[in-house]
ROLO-654362 format. One record per residue (C-alpha): y, x negated, z; residue in three letters. Coordinates in steps of 0.001 Angstrom, whole numbers, plus 500000, padded with zeros to 6 digits. Layout:
BEGIN
YXZala ...
***
This chain:
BEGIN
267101834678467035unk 270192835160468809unk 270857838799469875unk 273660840627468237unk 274269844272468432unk 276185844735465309unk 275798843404461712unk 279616842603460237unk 280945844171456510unk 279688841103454912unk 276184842111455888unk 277076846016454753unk 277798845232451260unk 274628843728450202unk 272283846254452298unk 273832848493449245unk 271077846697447633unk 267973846757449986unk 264769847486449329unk 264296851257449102unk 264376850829445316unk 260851848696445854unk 258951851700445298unk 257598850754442033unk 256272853152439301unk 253821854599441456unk 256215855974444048unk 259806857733444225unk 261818857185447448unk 264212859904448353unk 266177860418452069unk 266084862725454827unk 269735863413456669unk 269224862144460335unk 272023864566461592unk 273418862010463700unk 276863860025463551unk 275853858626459756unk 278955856471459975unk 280802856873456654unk 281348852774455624unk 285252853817455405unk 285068854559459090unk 282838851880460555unk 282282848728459143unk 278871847846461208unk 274970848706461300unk 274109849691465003unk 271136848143465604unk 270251849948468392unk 269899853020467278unk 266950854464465935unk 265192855154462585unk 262465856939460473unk 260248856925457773unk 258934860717456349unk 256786860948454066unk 255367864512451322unk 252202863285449544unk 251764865152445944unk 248873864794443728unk 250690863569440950unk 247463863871438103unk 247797867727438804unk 251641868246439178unk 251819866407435199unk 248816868379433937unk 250548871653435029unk 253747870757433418unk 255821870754436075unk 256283867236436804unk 256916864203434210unk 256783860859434680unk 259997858498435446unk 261931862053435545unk 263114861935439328unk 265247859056440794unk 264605857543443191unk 266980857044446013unk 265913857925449906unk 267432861253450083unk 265687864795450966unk 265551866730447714unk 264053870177448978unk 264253871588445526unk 261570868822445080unk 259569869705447711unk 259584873514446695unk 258191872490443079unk 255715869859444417unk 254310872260447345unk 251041873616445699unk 250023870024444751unk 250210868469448428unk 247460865892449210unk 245921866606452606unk 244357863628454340unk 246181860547453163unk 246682857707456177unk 249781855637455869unk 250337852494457491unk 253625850747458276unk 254476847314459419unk 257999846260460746unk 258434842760458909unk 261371841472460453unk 264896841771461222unk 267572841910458943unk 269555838916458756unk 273339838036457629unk 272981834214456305unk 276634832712456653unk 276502829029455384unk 278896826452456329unk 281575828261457717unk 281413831588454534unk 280501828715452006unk 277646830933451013unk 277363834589452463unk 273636836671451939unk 271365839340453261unk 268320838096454135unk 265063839474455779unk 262262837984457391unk 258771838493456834unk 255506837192458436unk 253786834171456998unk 250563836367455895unk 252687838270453685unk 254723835645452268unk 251719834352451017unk 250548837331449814unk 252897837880447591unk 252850834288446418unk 256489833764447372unk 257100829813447821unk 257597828252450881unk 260865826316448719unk 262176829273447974unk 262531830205451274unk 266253830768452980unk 266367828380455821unk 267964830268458632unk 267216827122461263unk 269696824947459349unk 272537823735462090unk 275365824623459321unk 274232828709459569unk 276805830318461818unk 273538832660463277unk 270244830883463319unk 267182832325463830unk 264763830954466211unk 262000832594465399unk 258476831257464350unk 255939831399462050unk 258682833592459882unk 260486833219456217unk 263512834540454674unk 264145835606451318unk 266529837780449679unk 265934841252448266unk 265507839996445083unk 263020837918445747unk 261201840293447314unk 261150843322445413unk 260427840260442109unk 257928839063443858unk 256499842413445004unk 256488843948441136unk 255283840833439732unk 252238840891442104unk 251376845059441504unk 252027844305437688unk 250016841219436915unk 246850841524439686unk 247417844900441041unk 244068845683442351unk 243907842157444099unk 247523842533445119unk 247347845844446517unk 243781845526448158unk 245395842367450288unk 248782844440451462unk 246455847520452234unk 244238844811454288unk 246923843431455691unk 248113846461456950unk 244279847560457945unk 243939844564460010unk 247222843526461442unk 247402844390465295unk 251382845033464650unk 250875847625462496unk 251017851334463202unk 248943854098461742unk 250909857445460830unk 248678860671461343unk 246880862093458467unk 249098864013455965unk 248853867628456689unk 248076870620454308unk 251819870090453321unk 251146866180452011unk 253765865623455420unk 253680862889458156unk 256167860932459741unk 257221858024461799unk 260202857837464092unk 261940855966466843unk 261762853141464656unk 263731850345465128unk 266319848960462220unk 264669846431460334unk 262392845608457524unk 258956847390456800unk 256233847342454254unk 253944851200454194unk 250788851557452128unk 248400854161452250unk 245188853061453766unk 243223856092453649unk 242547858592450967unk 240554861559450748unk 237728861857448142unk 239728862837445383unk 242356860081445376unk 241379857742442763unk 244430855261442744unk 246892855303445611unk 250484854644445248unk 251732850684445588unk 252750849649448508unk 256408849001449388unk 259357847805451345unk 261763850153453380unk 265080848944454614unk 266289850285458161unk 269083851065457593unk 270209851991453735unk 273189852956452134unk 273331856137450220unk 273212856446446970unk 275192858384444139unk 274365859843440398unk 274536863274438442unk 271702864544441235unk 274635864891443692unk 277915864836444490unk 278258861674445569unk 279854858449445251unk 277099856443446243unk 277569853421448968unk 279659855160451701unk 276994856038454772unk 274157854395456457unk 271027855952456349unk 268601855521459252unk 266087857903457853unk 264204857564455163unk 261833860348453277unk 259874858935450403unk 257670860895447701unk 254876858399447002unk 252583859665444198unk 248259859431443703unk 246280859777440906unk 243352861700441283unk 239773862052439860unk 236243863381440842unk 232330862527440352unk 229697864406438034unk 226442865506438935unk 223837866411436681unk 219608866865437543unk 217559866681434835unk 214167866459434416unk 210952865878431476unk 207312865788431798unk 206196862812431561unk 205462861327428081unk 201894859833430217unk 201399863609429975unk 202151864857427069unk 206239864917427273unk 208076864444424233unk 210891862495426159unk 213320864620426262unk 215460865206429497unk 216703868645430090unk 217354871492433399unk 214237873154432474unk 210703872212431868unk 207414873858431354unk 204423871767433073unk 201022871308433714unk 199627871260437550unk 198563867740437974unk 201344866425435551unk 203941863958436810unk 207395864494436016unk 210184862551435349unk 213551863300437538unk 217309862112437112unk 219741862696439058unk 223075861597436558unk 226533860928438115unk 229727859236437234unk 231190857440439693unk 234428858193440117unk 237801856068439936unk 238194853121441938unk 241231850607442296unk 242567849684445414unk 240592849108448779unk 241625852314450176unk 240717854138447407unk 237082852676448489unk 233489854916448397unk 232424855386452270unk 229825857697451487unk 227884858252448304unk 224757860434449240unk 222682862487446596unk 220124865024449030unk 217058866382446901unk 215546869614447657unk 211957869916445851unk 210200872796445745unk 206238873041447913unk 204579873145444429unk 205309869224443719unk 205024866254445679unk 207632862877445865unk 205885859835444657unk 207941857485446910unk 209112855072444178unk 212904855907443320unk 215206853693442177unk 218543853288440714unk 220053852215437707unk 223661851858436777unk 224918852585433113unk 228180851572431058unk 227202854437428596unk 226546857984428901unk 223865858136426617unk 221826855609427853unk 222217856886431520unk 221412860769430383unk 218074859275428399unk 217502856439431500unk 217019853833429094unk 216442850931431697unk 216533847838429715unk 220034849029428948unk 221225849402432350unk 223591846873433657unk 221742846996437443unk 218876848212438665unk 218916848796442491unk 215217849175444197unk 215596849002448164unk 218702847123449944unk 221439849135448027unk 220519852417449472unk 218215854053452025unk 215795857018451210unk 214231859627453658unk 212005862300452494unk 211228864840455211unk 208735867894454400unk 209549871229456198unk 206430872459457460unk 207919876041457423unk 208801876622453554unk 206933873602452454unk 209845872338450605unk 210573867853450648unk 214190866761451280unk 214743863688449683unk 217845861935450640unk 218995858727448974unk 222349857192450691unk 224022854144449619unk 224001851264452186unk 227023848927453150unk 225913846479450543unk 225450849135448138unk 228979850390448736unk 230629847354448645unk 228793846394445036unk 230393849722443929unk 233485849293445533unk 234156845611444189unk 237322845052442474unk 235755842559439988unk 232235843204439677unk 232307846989441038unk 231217849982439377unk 234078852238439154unk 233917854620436214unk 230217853993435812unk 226902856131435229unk 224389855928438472unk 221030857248437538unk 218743857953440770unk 215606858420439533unk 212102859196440664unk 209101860955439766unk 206825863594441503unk 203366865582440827unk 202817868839439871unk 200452870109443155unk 197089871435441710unk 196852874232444291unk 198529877011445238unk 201477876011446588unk 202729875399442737unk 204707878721441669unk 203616880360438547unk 205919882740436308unk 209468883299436347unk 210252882123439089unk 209621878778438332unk 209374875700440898unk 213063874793441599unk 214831871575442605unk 218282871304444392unk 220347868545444436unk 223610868014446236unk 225916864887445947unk 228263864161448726unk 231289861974448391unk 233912860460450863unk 236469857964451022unk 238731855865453639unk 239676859198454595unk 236348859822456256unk 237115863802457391unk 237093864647454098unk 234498864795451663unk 233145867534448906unk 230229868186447176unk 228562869104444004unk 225468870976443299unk 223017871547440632unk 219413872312440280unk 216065871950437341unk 213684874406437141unk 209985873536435983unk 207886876447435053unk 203265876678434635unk 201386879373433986unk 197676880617434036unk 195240882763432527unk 193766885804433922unk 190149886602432553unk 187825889547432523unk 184452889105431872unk 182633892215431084unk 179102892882429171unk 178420895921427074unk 175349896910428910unk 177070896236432652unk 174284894132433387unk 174997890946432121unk 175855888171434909unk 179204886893434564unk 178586883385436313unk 176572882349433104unk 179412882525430994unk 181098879237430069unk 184444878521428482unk 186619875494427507unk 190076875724427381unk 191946873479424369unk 195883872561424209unk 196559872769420458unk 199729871102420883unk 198908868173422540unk 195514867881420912unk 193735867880424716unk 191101869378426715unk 192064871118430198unk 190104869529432893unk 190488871083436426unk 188515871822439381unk 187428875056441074unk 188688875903444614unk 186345879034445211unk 184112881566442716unk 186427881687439544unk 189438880348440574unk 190674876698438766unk 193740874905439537unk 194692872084436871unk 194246868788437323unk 194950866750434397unk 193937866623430631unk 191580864691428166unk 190562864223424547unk 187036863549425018unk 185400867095424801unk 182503865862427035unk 184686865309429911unk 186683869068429458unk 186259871417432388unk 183538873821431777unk 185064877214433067unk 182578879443434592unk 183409883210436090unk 182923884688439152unk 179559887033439435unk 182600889779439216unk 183753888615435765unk 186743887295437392unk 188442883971435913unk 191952882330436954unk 193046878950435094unk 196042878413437357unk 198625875639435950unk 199052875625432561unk 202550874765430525unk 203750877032427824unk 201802875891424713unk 199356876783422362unk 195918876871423484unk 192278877775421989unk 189769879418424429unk 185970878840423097unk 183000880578424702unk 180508878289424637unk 177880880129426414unk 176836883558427793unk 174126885604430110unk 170547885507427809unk 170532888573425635unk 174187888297424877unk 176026887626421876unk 178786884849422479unk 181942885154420824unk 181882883930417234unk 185212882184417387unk 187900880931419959unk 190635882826420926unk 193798881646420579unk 196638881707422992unk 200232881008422590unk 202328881061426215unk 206258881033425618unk 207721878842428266unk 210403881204430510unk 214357879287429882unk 217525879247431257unk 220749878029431185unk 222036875912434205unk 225170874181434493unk 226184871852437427unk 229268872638439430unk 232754870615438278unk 234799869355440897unk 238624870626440519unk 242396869217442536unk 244568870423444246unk 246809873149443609unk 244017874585440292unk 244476878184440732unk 242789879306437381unk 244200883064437671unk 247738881243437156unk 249454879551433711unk 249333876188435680unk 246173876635436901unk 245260876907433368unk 247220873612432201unk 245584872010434945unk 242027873183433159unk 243013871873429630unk 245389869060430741unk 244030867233434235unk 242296863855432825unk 241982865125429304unk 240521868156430429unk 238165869773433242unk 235151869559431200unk 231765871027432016unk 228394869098431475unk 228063871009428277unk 231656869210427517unk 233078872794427586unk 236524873221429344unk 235721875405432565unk 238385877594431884unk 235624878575429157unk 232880877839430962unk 229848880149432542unk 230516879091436135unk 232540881061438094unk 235745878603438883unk 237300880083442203unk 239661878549444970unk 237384876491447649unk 238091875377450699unk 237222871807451137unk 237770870724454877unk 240531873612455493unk 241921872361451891unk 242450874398448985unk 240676873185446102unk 239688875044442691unk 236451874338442113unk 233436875642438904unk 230512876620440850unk 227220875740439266unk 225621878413436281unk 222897879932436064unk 221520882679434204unk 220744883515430080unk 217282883317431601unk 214855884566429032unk 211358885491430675unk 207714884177429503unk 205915885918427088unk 202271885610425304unk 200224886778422630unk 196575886409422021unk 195136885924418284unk 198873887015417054unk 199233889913419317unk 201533890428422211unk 199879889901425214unk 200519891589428897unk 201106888747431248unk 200249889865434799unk 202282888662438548unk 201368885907440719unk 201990886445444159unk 205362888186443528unk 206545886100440488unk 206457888149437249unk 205166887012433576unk 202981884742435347unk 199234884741433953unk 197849886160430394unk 195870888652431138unk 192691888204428615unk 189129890933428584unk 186177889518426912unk 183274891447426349unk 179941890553424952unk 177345892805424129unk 173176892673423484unk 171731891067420796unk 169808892830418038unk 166394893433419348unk 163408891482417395unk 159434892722417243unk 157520891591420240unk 154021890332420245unk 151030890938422789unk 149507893956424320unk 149995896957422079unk 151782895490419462unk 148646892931418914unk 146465895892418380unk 148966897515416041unk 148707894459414038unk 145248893979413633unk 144634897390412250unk 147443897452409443unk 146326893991408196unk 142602895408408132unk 143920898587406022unk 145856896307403636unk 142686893793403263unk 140632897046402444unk 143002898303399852unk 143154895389398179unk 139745894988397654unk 139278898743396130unk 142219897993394215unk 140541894625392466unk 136910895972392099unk 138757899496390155unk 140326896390387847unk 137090894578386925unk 135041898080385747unk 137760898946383642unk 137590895184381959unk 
***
């Protein structure tokens, strides 16, 4: 194009109408004054396009500002200027993080046609985007024609009118947004002429200046994990003309504006976590998911780990990172075989009801590790999503934005020591950990299952203190699931579980130590019948089975709930935010957590401030036990309380029968011959009386 240095008053009166009014309903543009000569249009009828230009930009979490109250939709202009008053009400909801990207288009262009025939402001854009937005090649305002007074020589370019750019720009955000917005944000992403302005700071701020006059398209191409829907992309004419209304004073129209400030809005959103666990039906389980369970040693258990996925639209809104890391306790141990399933419904992904699930994801999705730390004993487990696994969330057609991912697995109860009777249950932490484009930033949230056993602690005494303990035998009966313990002895007295069985020829046959001592170690909290079924000779055995009832130790445990920005639950927007943000902050018992257990304090999230509901727990009631209908005293297991019934059986000597030989022979013999003698003097004395 032909260089020229100034753009004439014919150019000036249709820049009035330029493209700062292309922010669309998902961003305001306001202006910044540049303090420079802005050349009032009464004293200078030209653009100097020499001179310089910027673009600032105050990112505000928009979801929170409405939920609070203090911002409603549509209820700010938007015009280019600086509105500090704005900025003062908007402060405690700025989005740290955020990457914008700009791209100079073109220059601006004056088309004069056939000597003032036809007089228009034009702009030029790259080919890439013309075709982006789907403008026509047709419609296109031929600026090589020999009959413009200034033609431009450049190539590979198009020109087209405001209009047709801001139409063209709407219609493509309104009918295909995702698509439309994914390809600017690309375009941006991958164009070597574009520029990247630094990360917004913890005032939603950045900036770009020393621009020159001219055309530009910004998007945001990075988010931070909360961002669920970014603002759409538009157009920013260098220069502007001011503009007037009842916000100011003004008349509107009568200074140039090289520096812009914009207030581009995101909605924002989180995941849900929630690790729950069931025995196994295969092991008596009645199917049930829940955060507490009371098992068997040798049982397999079943374990979910539930999240929603959060929000997804636009490519920079896109999961990087999706990573769930698994902490189980030394008492159980990972059966390798996890796999994932993705829901449409919450109850079917709470309940993992597979042949509901609209995928199911077994190896190239994600990537598992499970490391055992040979210090506490403990298995890390940590299942990450893989680039294919991302991008099959992160699809804008086939993706799985707003669904349920189950991760689930199972693992056995250890029959040894390692597994943790009592109170103190055998715990399992899990942690999910979320990014976005914004790869810095990230958060987390936590939650944790608890799976209790128990045992028995048994006496064995005799009444005498002779008998031997080690002939005693027992058998040890779940009344609830209708099955025989089975189990195996690791020393003199001491069982650890194994499994169970309704044939009572293959139940365990419990046997003491020569002290009396017994330990069944890793039982669940049920009903149980203990049957003698033999003793030392000369001892009575018991004449029935005792019965046991163990009462399973509960608790109540609530995952964490991720909060936004600017939740400060001590204040009345804070507490707006809590009822209002999304339909409401919501724990996983679907109580708001401005009611909820958790504690819900102010965290900081990468040097952000973000109000967050730490996980709950507590309510924990403790195990109990009676034994034939009386309360039984449950003793410790190696520091855990309330974790074995503590049982004393006696038996005592039989009732002594006459013995025969020796003496007793003797004894014998002369009372029968006494008897025999009286009988006959009795029946001779009969027959002389006859």
């Amino acid at each position: 194009m032909r260089k020229r240095h100034l753009l004439k008053k014919a150019g000036t009166s249709l820049i009035a109408a330029a493209l700062m009014l292309s922010c669309t309903a998902s961003a305001y543009a306001q202006e910044k004054e540049s303090g420079a000569a802005e050349d009032a249009l009464e004293a200078a009828d030209v653009i100097d396009i020499t001179k310089k230009g910027s673009i600032t930009i105050y990112k505000y979490d928009m979801t929170s500002a409405e939920a609070a109250g203090v911002y409603t939709e549509g209820s700010h202009q938007a015009t280019g200027e600086a509105d500090p008053a704005l900025q003062e009400m908007m402060s405690p909801y700025a989005v740290e993080g955020v990457e914008f990207s700009y791209l100079r288009c073109g220059d601006i262009e004056t088309y004069s046609y056939n000597g003032g025939a036809a007089v228009k402001l034009v702009y030029e854009i790259p080919e890439e985007l013309r075709r982006i937005l789907g403008l026509k090649e047709a419609d296109a305002v031929s600026m090589s024609d020999e009959n413009v007074s200034s033609q431009c020589l450049h190539t590979g370019v198009w020109h087209y009118t405001s209009q047709q750019l801001n139409d063209a720009l709407k219609n493509g955000l309104e009918n295909e947004n995702i698509k439309t917005k994914s390809a600017l944000e690309n375009y941006l992403i991958t164009s070597e002429k574009s520029e990247k302005m630094t990360l917004t700071d913890q005032f939603g701020y950045t900036y770009a200046d020393k621009l020159q006059t001219g055309l530009y398209l910004i998007a945001e191409t990075k988010v931070p994990e909360q961002v669920t829907a970014t603002c759409n992309p538009w157009l920013v004419s260098l220069p502007f003309t001011n503009e007037g209304g009842d916000w100011n004073d003004e008349k509107g129209g009568e200074k140039w504006l090289y520096d812009a400030v914009c207030y581009p809005k995101n909605q924002t959103g989180n995941p849900t976590l929630d690790k729950l666990v069931r025995q196994s039906p295969d092991c008596g389980g009645d199917g049930g998911y829940d955060s507490t369970e009371t098992v068997s040693e040798g049982d397999v258990l079943d374990y979910l780990l539930v999240s929603k996925i959060p929000h997804i639209t636009s490519q920079a809104t896109w999961l990087k990172m999706y990573t769930f890391k698994d902490t189980l306790s030394k008492g159980l141990t990972y059966n390798k075989d996890v796999k994932i399933a993705l829901y449409s419904h919450e109850e079917d992904a709470i309940n993992n009801k597979t042949e509901k699930a609209e995928a199911i994801w077994t190896a190239d999705e994600f990537t598992q590790s499970a490391l055992k730390d040979g210090k506490s004993g403990q298995t890390v487990l940590t299942i990450s999503m893989t680039d294919k696994g991302l991008e099959k969330m992160n699809h804008p057609e086939q993706g799985f934005s707003d669904y349920y991912m189950v991760v689930y697995y199972t693992a056995k109860v250890n029959s040894d020591n390692t597994t943790v009777l009592g109170d103190d249950g055998n715990e399992n932490d899990a942690v999910l950990t979320w990014k976005r484009t914004s790869e810095k930033y990230f958060n987390t949230l936590e939650d944790r299952c608890v799976v209790y056993a128990f045992g028995l602690n048994l006496n064995k005494t005799f009444s005498d203190g002779k008998g031997n303990a080690a002939k005693a035998a027992f058998t040890l009966f779940n009344k609830d699931n209708q099955v025989y313990v089975v189990a195996e002895e690791a020393a003199g007295g001491t069982y650890y579980v194994t499994g169970k069985t309704n044939m009572k020829e293959q139940a365990t046959i419990f046997r003491p130590a020569e002290s009396g001592k017994l330990l069944i170690n890793g039982i669940e909290g049920d009903n149980y019948q203990l049957t003698e079924c033999s003793t030392d000779n000369g001892y009575s055995i018991l004449k029935e089975g005792i019965m046991i009832t163990i009462n399973s130790t509960t608790e109540t445990i609530i995952p964490s709930v991720a909060g936004t920005t600017g939740l400060e639950a001590a204040t009345d927007a804070g507490q707006a935010i809590n009822k209002n943000y999304n339909g409401g902050i919501v724990d996983a018992e679907g109580v708001n957590v401005s009611e909820s257990k958790g504690v819900q304090r102010l965290e900081n999230a990468n040097g952000r401030t973000i109000g967050k509901t730490d996980m709950y727990e507590g309510d924990k009631i403790s195990a109990s036990a009676s034994v034939d209908g009386i309360d039984a005293a449950m003793s410790d297991a190696d520091g855990s309380v309330n974790a074995r019934v503590n049982l004393n059986i006696l038996n005592s000597k039989t009732f002594l029968l006459p013995q025969t030989g020796g003496t007793g022979l003797y004894a014998a013999t002369i009372i029968g011959a006494i008897a025999i003698g009286l009988g006959f003097v009795l029946t001779r004395k009969k027959r002389q009386r006859a």
